[in-house]
C-alpha positions as CSV (number, residue, x, y, z in Angstrom):
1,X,-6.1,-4.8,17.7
2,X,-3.1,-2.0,17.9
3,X,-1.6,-1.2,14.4
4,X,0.4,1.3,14.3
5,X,2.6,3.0,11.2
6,X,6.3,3.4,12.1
7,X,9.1,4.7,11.0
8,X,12.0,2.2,8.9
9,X,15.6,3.2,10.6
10,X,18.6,1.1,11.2
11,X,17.2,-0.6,14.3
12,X,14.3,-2.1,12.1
13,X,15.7,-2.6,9.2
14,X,16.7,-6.3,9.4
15,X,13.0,-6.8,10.3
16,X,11.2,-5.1,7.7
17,X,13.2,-6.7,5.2
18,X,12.1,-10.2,6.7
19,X,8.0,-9.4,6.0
20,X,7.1,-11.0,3.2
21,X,3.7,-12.9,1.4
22,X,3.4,-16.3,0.4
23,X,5.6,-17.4,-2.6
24,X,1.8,-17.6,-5.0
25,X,1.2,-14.0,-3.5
26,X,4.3,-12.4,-4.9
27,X,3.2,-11.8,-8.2
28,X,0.9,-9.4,-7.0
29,X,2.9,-7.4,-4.3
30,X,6.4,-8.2,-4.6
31,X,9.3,-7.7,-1.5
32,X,9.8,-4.9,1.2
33,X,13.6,-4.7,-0.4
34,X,11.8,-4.4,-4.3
35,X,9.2,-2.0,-2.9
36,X,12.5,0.1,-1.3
37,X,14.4,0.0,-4.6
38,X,11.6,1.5,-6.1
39,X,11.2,4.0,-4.0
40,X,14.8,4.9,-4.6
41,X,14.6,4.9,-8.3
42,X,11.3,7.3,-8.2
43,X,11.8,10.4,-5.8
44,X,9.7,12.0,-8.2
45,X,6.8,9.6,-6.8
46,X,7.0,11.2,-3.6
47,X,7.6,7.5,-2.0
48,X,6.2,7.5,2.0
49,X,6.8,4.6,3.3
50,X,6.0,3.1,7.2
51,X,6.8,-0.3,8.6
52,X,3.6,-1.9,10.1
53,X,3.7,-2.9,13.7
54,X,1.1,-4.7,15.7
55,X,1.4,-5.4,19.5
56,X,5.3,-3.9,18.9
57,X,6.2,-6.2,16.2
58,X,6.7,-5.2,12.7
59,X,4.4,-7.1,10.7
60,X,3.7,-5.2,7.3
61,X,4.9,-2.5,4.9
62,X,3.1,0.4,3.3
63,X,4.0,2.7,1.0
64,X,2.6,5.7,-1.1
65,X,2.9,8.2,-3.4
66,X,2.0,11.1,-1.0
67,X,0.1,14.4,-2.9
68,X,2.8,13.9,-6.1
69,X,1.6,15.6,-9.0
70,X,0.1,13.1,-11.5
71,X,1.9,12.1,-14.5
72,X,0.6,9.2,-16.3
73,X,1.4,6.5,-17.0
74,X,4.3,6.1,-14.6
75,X,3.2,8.2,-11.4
76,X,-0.5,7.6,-10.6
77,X,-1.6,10.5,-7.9
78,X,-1.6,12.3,-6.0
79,X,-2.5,9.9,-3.5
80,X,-1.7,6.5,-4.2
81,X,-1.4,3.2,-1.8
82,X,1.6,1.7,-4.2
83,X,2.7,-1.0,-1.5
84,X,0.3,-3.1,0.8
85,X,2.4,-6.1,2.7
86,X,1.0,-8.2,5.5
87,X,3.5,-11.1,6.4
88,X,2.4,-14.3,5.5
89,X,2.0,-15.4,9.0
90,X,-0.3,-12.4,10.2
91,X,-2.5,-12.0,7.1
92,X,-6.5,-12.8,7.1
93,X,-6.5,-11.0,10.8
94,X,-7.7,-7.7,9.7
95,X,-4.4,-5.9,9.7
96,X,-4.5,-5.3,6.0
97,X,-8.0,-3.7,6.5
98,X,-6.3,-1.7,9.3
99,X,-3.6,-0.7,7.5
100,X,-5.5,0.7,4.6
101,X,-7.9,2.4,7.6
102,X,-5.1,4.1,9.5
103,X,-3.5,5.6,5.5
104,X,-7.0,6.7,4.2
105,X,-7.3,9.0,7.9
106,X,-4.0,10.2,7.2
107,X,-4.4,11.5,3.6
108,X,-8.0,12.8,4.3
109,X,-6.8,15.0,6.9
110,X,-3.8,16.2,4.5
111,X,-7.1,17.3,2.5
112,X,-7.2,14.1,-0.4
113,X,-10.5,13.3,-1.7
114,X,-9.7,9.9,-3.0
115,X,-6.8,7.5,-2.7
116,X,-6.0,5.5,-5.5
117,X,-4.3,1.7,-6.0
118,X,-4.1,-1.0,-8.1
119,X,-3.6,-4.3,-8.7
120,X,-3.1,-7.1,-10.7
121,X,-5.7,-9.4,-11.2
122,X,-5.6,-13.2,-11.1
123,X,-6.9,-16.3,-8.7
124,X,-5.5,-15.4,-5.1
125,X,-5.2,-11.6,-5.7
126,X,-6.4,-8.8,-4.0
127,X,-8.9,-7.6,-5.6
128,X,-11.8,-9.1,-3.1
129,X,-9.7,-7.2,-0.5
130,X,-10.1,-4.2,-1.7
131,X,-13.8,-4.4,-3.2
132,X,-14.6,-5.2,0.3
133,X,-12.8,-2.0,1.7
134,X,-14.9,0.1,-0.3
135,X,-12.6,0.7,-3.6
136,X,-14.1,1.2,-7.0
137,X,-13.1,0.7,-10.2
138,X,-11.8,3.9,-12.0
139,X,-12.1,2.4,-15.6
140,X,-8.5,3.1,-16.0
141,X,-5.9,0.4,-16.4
142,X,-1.7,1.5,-15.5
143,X,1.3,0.7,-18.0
144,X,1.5,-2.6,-16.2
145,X,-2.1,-3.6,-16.8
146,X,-3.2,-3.0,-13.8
147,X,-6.9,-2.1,-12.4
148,X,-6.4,1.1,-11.2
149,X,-9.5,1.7,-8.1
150,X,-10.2,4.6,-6.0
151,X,-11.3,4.3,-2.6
152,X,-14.1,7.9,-2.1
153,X,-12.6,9.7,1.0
154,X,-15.6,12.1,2.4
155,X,-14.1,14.6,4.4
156,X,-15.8,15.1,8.1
């Protein structure tokens, strides 16, 4: 399987926008185009943000809060996975696990110790995901009521 994290310009644009969960899932994650607006309203979140391609298609989004300097409750840091979107059509193939694979090298190597998410809980969310990817609860809970969990990044 070749993922690879690319760049959002004008020529994938349309594309990117297109990715999106199942209608049930979208309580938990939310649209490419929300997940944009957001990172327009919070430049002070640091917002990176790749398109996910597999075998040259896009297939996902990803975005994070990349080394921002905490400030509870509204920026959660400094490394934070605050977007995770596998279309409908290509999830339970291992590209979410991928995804998360590919961003945990990336921010270890840029020196983090931990990266942080969260979710919302409920039947059909993703909490099994990332239980299963090695994330721990943190005890802490966001303004949203979201389970905040850290994923342990040990530096080679």
């Amino acid at each position: 399987m070749h993922v690879e994290l690319v760049d959002v310009d004008d020529r994938n644009l349309g594309a990117v926008l297109a990715i999106a969960v199942a209608p049930q899932q979208r309580r938990f994650v939310g649209t490419v185009s929300e997940a944009l607006a957001d990172a327009a309203a919070y430049p002070h979140a640091k917002p990176w943000y790749r398109a996910v391609y597999a075998d040259g298609e896009p297939i996902g989004f990803v975005m994070l809060s990349w080394d921002v300097e905490p400030q509870p409750p509204e920026i959660i840091g400094p490394w934070f996975l605050w977007k995770l979107i596998i279309d409908e059509s290509r999830q339970r193939r291992g590209y979410g696990a991928k995804v998360v694979e590919l961003v945990a090298d990336l921010v270890r190597r840029e020196g983090a110790s931990e990266l942080l998410t969260s979710y919302v809980e409920g039947d059909g969310g993703p909490a099994g995901f990332y239980e299963r990817l090695g994330f721990e609860p943190t005890g802490e809970v966001d303004a949203d009521g979201e389970i905040i969990v850290r994923l342990p990044l040990h530096q080679d």
